[in-house]
C-alpha positions as CSV (number, residue, x, y, z in Angstrom):
1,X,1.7,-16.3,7.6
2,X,4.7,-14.9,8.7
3,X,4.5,-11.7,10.9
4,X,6.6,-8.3,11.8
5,X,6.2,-5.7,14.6
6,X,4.0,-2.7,13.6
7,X,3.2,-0.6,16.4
8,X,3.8,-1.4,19.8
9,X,2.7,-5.0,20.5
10,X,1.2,-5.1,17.2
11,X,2.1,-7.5,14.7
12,X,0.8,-7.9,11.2
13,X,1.4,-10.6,8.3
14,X,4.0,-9.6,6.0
15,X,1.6,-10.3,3.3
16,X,-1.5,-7.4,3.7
17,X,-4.1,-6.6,2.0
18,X,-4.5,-3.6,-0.7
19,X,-8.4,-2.6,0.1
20,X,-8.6,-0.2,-2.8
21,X,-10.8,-3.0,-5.3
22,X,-13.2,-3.6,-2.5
23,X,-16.3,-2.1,-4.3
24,X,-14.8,-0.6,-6.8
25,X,-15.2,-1.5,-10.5
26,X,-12.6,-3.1,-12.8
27,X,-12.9,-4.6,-16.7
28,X,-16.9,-3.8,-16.6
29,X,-17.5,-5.3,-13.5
30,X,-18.2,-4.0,-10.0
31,X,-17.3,-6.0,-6.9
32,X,-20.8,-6.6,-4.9
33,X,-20.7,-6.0,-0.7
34,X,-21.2,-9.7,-0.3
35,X,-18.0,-10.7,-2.7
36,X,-16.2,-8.5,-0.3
37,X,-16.7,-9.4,2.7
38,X,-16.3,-12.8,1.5
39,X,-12.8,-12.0,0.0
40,X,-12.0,-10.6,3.1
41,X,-12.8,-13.3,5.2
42,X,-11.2,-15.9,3.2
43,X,-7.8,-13.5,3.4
44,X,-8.2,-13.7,7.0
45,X,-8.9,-17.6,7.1
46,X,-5.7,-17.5,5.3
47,X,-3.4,-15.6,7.9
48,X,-3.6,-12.0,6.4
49,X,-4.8,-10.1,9.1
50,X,-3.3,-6.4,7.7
51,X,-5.8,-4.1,5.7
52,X,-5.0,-1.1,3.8
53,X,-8.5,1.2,2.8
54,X,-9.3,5.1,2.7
55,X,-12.3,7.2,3.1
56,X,-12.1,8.1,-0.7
57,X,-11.3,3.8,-2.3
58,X,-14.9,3.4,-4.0
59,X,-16.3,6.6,-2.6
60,X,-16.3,4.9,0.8
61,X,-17.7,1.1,0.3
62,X,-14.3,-0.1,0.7
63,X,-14.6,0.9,4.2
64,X,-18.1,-0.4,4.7
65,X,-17.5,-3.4,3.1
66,X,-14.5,-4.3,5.5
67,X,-16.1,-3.4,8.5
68,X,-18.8,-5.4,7.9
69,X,-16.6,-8.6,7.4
70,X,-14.5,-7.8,10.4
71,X,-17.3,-7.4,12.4
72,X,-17.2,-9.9,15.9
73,X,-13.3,-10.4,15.2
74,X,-12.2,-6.5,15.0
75,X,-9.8,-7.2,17.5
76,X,-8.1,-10.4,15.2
77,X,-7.2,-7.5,12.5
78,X,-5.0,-4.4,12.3
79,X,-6.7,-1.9,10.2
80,X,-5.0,0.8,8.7
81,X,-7.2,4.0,7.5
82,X,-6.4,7.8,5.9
83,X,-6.9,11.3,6.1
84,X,-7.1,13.9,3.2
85,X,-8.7,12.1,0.2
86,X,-12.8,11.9,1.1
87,X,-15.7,10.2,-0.1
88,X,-16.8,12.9,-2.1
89,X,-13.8,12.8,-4.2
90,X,-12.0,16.2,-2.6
91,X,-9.0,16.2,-1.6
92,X,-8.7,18.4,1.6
93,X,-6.1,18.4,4.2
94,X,-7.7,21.3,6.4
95,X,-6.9,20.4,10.1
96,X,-10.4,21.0,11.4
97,X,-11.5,18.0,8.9
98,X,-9.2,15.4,10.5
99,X,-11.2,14.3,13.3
100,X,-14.6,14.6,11.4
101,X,-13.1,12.4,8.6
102,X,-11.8,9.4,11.3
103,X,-15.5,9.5,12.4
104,X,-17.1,8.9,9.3
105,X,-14.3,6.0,8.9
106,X,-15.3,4.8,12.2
107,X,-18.6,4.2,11.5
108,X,-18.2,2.9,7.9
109,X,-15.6,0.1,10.0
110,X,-18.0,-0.2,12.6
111,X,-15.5,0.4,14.9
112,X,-14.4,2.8,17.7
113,X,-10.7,3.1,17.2
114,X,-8.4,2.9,14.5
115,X,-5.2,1.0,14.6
116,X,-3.4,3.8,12.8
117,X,-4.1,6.2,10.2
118,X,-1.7,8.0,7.5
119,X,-1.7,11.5,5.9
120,X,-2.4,10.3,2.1
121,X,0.3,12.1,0.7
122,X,0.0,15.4,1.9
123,X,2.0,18.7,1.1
124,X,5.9,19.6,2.1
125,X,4.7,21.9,4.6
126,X,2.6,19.0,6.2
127,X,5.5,16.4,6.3
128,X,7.6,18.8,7.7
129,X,5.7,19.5,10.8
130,X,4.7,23.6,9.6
131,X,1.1,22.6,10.4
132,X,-0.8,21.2,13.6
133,X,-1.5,17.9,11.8
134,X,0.9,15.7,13.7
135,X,-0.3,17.8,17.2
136,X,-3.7,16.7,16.5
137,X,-2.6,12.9,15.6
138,X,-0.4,12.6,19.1
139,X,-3.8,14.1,20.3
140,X,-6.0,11.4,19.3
141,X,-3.0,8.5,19.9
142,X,-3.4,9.6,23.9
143,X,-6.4,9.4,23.8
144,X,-6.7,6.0,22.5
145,X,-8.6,6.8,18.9
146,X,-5.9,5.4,17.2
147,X,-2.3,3.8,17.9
148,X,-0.3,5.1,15.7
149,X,0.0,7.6,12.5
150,X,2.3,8.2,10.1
151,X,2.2,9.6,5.9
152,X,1.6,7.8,2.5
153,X,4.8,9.4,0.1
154,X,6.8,9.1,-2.5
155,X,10.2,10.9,-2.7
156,X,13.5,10.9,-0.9
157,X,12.8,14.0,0.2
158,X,9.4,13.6,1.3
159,X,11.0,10.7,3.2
160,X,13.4,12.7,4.6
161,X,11.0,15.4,6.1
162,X,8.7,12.7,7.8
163,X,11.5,10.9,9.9
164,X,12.5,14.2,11.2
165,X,9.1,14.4,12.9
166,X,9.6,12.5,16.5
167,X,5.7,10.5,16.6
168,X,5.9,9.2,13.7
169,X,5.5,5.6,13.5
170,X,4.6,4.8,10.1
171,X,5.0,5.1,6.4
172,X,3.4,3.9,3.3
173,X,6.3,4.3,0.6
174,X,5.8,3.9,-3.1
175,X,8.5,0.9,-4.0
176,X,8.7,-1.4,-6.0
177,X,10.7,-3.3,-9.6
178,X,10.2,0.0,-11.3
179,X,10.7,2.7,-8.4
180,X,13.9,2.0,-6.6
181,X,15.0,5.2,-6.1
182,X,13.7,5.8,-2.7
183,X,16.4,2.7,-2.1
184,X,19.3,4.2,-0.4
185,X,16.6,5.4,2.4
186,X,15.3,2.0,3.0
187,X,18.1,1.3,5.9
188,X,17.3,4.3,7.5
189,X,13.6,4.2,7.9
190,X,14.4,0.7,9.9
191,X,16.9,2.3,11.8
192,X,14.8,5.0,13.3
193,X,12.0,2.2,13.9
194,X,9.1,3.2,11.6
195,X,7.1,0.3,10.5
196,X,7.5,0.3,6.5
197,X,3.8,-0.1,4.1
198,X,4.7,-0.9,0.9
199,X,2.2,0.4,-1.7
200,X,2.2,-0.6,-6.0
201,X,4.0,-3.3,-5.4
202,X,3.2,-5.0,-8.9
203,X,3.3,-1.1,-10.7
204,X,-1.0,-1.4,-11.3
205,X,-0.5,-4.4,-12.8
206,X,2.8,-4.0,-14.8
207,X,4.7,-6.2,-12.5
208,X,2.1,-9.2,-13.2
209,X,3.4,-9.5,-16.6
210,X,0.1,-9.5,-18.0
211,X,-0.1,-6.2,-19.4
212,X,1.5,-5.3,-23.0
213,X,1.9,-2.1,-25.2
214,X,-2.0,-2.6,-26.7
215,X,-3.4,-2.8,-23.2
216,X,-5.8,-0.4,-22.8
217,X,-7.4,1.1,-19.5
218,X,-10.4,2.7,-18.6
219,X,-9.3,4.0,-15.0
220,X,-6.7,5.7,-13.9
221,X,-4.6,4.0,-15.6
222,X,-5.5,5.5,-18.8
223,X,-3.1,8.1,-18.0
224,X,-0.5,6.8,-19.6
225,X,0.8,7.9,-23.0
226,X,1.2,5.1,-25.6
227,X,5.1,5.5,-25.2
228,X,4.4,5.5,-21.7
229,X,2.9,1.8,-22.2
230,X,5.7,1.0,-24.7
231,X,8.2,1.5,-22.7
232,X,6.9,-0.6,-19.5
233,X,6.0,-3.2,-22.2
234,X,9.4,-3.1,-23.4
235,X,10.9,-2.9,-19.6
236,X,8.4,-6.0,-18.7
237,X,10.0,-8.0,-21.4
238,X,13.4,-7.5,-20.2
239,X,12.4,-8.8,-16.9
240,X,10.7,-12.0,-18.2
241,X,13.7,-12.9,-19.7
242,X,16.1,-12.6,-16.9
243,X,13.9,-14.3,-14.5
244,X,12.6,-16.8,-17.0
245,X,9.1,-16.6,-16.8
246,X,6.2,-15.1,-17.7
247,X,4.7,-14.7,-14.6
248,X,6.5,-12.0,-12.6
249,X,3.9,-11.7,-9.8
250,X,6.1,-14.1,-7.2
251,X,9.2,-12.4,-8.5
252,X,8.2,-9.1,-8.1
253,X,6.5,-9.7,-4.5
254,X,9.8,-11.7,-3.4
255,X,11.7,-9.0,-4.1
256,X,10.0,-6.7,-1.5
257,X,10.0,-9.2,1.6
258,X,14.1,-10.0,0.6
259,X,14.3,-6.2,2.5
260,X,14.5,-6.4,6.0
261,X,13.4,-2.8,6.4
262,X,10.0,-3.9,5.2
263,X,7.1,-4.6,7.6
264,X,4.2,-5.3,5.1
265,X,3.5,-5.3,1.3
266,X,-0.1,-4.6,0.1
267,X,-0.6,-5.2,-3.2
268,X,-4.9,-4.9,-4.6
269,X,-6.6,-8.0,-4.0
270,X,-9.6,-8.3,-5.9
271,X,-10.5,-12.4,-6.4
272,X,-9.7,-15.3,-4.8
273,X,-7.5,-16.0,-7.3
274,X,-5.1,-13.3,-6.7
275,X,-5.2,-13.8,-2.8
276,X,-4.2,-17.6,-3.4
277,X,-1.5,-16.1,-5.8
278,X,0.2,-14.0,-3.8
279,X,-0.1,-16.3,-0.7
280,X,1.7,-19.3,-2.4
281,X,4.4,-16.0,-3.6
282,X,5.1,-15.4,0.5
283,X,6.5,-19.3,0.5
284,X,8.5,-19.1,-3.4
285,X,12.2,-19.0,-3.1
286,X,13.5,-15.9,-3.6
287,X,17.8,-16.2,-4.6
288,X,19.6,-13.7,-3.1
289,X,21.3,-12.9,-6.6
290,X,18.1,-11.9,-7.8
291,X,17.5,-9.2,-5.2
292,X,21.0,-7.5,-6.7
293,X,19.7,-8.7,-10.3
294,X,16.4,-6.5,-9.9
295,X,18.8,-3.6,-8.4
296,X,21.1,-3.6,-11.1
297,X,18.0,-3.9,-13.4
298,X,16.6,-0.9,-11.9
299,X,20.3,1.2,-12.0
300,X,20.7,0.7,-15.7
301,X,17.2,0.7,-17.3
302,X,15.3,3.3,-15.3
303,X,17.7,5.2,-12.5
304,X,18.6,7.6,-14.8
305,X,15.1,8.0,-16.9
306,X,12.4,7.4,-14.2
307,X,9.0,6.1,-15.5
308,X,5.7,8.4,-15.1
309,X,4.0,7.5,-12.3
């Protein structure tokens, strides 16, 4: 598995994995601890050694289930964590809950430091430095809690705002087929050294290809409109045609490793199945004139009318 410089001397596999579908419950069906930690241990077997969770992914079993598989090897994995989005379900940014909420992730991960940890999208006035957040995070990087921090966004601006703030090392951008229009920032974020996370890689499931316009969802993906599923459907068809195929998974995941700018791509792993798929996708050809195929795509069919998130 091929590898990129994180933090420091850290190095993680360009392939990483989404923790959000450990113990959570998809089509009826709730992923056990053991099937966990067993998916986990076969993505490490396999060279991923990158994982993505937060406090709040399955009301905190996502946590306990990785730190249970990582358990004697902690030091063969690079764990990323977040702040603001808890167990619970609350959503809660207050300062004084930062260090309380990296213990409780701690000791779900059975560990006693994080590799880094990311403000899961916060407000303006957080990603502009008008709070003590970042002083607290530098806080706990010198004291060797956690190596690095950084913020889970979404916007230009939002990007904007967090590479103006000096100790900032990571962030964890929303990009993919559909949402290019963070794009023109891509360059800079590797310019100023910031390790890049990227996060929806396939759109939920959109960028598969196995989603249509009667698809229907019971998470929260039901909050999308029926012209809302339409017009992905419609969007989705387009793209089969011009890559010729009906599975866009290794197309869609090729097009986020042809940037240089990015360090890791995480999409949800929930099976073996999808781990094997996406780790044959990090060795599938990608043509160049595909990457500017996907970018004019973008430009024409959705710049100008962005889909809902």
């Amino acid at each position: 598995m091929k590898k990129r410089p994180y933090l420091d001397d850290v190095r993680v596999s360009r392939l990483g994995f989404g923790a959000w579908p450990l113990g959570n419950t998809a089509h009826g069906k709730t992923m056990t601890e053991e099937e966990g930690v067993a998916l986990v241990r076969e993505a490490i077997k396999k060279g991923i050694n990158f994982f993505d969770t937060a406090p709040n992914y399955a009301g905190g079993r996502s946590e306990t289930i990785l730190g249970r598989a990582v358990e004697g090897i902690r030091d063969k994995v690079v764990i990323n964590t977040k702040f603001g989005h808890h167990p619970d379900g609350r959503i809660d940014f207050g300062e004084e809950r930062i260090m309380p909420s990296l213990e409780g992730s701690m000791k779900r991960l059975r560990t006693d430091y994080l590799d880094s940890v990311i403000l899961h999208n916060p407000g303006m006035d957080v990603l502009r430095g008008e709070t003590g957040h970042f002083a607290i995070l530098d806080s706990l990087r010198a004291q060797g809690i956690i190596k690095g921090y950084g913020a889970s966004i979404d916007t230009k601006e939002e990007i904007e705002a967090v590479l103006a703030q000096d100790g900032v090392g990571i962030i964890e951008l929303l990009y993919n087929v559909f949402f290019q229009a963070t794009r023109p920032l891509l360059e800079k974020i590797k310019e100023r050294g910031v390790a890049l996370i990227i996060k929806v890689p396939l759109d939920s499931g959109w960028l598969t290809g196995k989603y249509d316009k009667d698809s229907t969802f019971t998470d929260i993906r039901s909050r999308w409109t029926k012209e809302d599923k339409q017009r992905r459907h419609d969007l989705v068809e387009r793209l089969k045609a011009l890559v010729g195929d009906d599975d866009l998974t290794p197309h869609a995941m090729g097009f986020l490793w042809s940037y240089d700018a990015i360090t890791t791509v995480i999409p949800g792993i929930r099976n073996r199945e999808q781990l094997e798929k996406h780790i044959a996708a990090t060795e599938a050809d990608f043509p160049v004139e595909r990457k500017k195929a996907f970018e004019d795509f973008y430009d024409k069919h959705i710049a100008k009318n962005p889909l809902p998130w």
